[in-house]
DSSP file (Angstrom, degrees, kcal/mol; ACC not computed):
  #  RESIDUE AA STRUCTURE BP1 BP2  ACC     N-H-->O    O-->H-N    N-H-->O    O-->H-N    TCO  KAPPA ALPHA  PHI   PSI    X-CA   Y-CA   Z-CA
    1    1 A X              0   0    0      0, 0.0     2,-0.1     0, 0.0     0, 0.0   0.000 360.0 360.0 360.0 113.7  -26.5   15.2   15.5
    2    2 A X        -     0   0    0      1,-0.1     2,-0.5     3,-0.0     3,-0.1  -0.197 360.0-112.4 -65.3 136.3  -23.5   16.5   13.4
    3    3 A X        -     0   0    0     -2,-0.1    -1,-0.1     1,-0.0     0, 0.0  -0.688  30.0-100.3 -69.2 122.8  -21.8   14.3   11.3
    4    4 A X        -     0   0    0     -2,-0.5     2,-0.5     1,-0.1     3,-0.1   0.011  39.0-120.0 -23.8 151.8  -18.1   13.0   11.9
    5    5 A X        -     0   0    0      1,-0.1    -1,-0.1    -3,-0.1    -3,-0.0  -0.929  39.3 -98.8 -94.2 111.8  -15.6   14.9    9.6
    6    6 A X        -     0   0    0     -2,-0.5     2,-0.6     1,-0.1    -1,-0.1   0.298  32.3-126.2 -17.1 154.1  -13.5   12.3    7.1
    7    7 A X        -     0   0    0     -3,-0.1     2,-0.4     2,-0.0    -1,-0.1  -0.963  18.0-143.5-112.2 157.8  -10.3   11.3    8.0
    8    8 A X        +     0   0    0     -2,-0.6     2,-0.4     2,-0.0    -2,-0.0  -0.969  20.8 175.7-106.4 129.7   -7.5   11.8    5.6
    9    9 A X        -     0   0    0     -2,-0.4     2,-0.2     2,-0.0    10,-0.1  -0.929   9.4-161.3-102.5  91.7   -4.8    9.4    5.3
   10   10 A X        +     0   0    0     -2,-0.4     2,-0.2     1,-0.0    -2,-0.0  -0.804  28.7 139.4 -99.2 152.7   -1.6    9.1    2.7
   11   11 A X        -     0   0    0     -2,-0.2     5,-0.1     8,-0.0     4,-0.1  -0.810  49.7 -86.8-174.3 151.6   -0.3    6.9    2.4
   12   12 A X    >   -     0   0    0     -2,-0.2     3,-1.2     2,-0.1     4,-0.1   0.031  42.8-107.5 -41.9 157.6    1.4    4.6   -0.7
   13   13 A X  G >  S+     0   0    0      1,-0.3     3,-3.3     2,-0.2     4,-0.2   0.968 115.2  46.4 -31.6 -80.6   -0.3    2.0   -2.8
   14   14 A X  G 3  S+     0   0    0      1,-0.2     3,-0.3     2,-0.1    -1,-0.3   0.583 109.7  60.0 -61.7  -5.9    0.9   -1.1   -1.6
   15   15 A X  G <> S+     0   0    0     -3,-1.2     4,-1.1     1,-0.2    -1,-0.2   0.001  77.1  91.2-133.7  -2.6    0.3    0.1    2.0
   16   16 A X  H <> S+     0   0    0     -3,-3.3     4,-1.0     2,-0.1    -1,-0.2   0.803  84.7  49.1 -82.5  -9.6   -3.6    0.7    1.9
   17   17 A X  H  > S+     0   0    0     -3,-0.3     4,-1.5    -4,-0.2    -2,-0.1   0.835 109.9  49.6 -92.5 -36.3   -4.8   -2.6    3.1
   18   18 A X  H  > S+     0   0    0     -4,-0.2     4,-1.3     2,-0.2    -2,-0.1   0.702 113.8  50.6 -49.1 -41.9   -2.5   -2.7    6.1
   19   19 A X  H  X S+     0   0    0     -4,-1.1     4,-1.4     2,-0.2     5,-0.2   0.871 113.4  44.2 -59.0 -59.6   -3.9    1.0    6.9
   20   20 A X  H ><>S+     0   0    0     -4,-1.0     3,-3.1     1,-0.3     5,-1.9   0.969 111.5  48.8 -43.3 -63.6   -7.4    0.0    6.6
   21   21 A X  H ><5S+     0   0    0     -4,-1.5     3,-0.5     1,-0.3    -1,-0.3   0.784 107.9  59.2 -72.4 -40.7   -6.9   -2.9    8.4
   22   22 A X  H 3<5S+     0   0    0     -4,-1.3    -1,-0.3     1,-0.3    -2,-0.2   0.442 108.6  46.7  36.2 -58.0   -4.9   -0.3   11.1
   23   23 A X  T <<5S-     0   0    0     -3,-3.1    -1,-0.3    -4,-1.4    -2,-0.2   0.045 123.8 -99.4-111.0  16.0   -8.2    1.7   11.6
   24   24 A X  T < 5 +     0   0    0     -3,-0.5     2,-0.5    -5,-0.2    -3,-0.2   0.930  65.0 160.5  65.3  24.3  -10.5   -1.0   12.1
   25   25 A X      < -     0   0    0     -5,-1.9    -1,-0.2    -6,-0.2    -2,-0.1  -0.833  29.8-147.0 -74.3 116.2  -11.8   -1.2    8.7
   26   26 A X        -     0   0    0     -2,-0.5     3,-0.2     1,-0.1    -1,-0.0  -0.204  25.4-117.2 -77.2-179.1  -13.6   -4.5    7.7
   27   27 A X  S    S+     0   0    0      1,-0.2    -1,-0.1    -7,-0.0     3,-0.0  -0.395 113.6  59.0-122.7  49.8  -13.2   -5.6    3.9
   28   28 A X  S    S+     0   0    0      2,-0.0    -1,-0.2     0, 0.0    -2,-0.0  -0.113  87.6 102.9 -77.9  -3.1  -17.2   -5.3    3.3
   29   29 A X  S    S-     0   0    0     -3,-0.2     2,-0.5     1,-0.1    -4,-0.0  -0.232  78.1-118.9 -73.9 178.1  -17.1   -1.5    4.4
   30   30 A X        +     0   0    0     -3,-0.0     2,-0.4     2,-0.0    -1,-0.1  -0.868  36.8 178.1 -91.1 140.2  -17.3    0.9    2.0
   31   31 A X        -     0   0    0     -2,-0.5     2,-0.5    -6,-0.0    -6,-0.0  -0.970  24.0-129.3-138.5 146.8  -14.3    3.4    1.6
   32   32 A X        -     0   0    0     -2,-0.4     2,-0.5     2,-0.0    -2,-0.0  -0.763  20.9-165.3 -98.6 153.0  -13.4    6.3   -0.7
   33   33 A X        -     0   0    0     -2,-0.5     2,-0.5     2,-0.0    -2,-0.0  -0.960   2.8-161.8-137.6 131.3  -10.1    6.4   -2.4
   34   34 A X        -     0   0    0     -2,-0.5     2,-0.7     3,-0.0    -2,-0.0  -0.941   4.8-156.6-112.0 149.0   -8.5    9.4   -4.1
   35   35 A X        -     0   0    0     -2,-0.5     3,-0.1     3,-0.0    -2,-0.0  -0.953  17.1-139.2-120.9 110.8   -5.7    9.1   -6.6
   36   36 A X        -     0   0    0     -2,-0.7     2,-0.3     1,-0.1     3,-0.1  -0.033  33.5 -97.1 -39.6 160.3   -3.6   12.2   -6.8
   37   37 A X        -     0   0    0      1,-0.2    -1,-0.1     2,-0.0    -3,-0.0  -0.728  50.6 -72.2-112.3-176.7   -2.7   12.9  -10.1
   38   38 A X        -     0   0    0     -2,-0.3    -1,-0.2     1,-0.1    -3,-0.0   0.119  26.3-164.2 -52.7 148.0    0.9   12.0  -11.8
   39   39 A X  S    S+     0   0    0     -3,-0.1    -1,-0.1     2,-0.0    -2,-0.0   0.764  93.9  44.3 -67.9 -46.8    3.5   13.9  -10.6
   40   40 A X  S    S-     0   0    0      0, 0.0     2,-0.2     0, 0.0    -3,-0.0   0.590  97.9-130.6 -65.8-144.0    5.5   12.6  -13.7
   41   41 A X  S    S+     0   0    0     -2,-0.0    -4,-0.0     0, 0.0    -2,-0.0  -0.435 100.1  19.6-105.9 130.5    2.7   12.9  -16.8
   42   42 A X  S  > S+     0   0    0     -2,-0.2     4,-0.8     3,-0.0     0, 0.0   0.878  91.0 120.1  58.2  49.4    3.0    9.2  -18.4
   43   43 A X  H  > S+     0   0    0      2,-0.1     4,-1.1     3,-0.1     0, 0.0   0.951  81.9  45.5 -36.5 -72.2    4.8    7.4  -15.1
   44   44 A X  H  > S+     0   0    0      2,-0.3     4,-1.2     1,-0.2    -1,-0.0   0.383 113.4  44.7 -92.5 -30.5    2.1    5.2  -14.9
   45   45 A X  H  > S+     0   0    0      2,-0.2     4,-1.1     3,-0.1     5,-0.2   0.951 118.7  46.4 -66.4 -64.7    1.9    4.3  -18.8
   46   46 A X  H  X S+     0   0    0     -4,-0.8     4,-0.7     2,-0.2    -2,-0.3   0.760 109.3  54.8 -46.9 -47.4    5.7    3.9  -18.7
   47   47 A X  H >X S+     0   0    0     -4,-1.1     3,-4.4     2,-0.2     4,-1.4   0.988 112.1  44.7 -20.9 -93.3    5.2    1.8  -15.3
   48   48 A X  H >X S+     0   0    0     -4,-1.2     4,-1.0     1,-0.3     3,-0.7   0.630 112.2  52.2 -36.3 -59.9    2.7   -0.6  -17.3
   49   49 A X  H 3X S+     0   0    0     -4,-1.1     4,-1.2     2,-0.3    -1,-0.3   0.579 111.0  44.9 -80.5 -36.8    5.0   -0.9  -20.4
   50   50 A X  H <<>S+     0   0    0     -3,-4.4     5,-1.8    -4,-0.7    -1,-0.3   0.908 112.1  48.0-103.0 -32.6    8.0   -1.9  -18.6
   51   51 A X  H X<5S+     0   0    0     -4,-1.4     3,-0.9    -3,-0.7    -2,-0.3   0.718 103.5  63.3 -81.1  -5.8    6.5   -4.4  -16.3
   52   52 A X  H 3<5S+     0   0    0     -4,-1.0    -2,-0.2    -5,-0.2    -3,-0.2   0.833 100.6  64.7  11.3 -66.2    4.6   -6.0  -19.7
   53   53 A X  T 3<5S-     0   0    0     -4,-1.2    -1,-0.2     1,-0.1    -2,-0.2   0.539 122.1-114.8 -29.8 -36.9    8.3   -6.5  -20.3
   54   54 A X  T < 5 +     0   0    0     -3,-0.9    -3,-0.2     1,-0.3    -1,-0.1   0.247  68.8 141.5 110.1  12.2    8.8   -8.7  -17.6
   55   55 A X      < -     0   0    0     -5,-1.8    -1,-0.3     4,-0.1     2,-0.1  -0.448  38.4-152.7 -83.2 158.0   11.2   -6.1  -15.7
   56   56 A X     >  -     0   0    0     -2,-0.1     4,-1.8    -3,-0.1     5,-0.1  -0.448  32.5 -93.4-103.7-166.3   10.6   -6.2  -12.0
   57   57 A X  H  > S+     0   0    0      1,-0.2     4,-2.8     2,-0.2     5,-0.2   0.763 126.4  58.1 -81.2 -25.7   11.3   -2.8   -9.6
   58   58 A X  H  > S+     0   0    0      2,-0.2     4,-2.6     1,-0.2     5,-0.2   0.943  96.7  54.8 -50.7 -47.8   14.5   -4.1   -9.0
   59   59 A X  H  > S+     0   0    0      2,-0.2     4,-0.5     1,-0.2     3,-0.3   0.938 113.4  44.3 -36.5 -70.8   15.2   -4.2  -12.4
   60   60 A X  H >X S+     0   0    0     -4,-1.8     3,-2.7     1,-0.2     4,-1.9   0.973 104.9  59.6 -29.7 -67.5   14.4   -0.4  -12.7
   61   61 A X  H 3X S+     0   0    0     -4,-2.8     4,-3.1     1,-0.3     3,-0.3   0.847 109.5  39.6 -50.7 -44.9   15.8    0.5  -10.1
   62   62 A X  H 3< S+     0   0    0     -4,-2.6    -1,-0.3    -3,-0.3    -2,-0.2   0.532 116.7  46.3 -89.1   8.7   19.2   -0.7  -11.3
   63   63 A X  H <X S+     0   0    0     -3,-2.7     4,-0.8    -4,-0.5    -1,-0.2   0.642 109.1  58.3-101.2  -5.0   19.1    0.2  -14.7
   64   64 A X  H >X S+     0   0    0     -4,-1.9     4,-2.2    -3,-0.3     3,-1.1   0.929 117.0  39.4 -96.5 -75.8   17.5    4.0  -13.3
   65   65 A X  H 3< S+     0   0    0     -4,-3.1     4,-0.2     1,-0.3    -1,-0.1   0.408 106.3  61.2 -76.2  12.1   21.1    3.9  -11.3
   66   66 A X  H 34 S+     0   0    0      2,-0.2     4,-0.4     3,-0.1    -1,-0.3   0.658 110.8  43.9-105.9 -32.5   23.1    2.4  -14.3
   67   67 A X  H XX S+     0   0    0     -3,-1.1     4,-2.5    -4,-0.8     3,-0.7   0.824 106.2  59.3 -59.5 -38.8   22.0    5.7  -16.2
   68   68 A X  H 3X S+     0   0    0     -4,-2.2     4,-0.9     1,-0.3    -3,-0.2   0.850 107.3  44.9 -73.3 -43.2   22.8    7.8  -13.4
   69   69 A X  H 3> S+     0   0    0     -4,-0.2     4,-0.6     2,-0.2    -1,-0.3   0.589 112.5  51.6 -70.0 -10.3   26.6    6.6  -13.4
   70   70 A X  H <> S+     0   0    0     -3,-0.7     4,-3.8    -4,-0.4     3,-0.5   0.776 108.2  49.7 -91.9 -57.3   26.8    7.1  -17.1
   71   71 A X  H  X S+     0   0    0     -4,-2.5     4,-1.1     1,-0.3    -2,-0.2   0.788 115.1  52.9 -18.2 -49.8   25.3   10.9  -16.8
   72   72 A X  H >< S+     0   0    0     -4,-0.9     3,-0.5     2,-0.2     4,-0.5   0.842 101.5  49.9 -26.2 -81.5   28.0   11.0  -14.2
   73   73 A X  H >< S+     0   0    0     -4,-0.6     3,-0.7    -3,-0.5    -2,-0.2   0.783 113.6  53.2 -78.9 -45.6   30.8    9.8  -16.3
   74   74 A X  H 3< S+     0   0    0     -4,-3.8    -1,-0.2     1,-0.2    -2,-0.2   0.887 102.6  54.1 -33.9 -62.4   29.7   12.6  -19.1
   75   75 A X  T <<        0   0    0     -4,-1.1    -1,-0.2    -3,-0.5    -2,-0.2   0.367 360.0 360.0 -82.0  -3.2   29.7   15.0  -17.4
   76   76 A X    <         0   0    0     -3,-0.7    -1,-0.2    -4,-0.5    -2,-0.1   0.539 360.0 360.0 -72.0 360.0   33.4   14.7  -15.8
């Protein structure tokens, strides 16, 4: 009897338990999880460090597009 072949899935962080849940996975199975590595190198330390801070993604996000209009503004 041949074994099934894995399935592969991507799919973001916050959006693996929803997936699982998706495929009929119970939360005793066992599953394996790969984590790609950074695209970025030190995202994910910079991540921690700024929420420690108390900023939320919002936050980022608009201080990430308050940069982007000054860059902007330089360069004119």
């Amino acid at each position: 009897m041949a074994m099934a072949s894995p399935t592969i899935i991507e799919v973001a962080a916050g959006e693996i338990e929803a997936e699982l849940r998706r495929q009929g996975i119970g939360p005793d199975e066992r599953v394996t999880l790969t984590i790609e590595p950074e695209l970025f190198p030190g995202r994910r330390e910079s991540r921690k460090l700024v929420i420690g801070a108390g900023l939320t993604d919002k936050d980022i996000d608009r201080l990430v597009e308050q940069a982007r209009e000054e860059a902007a503004r330089r360069q004119r």
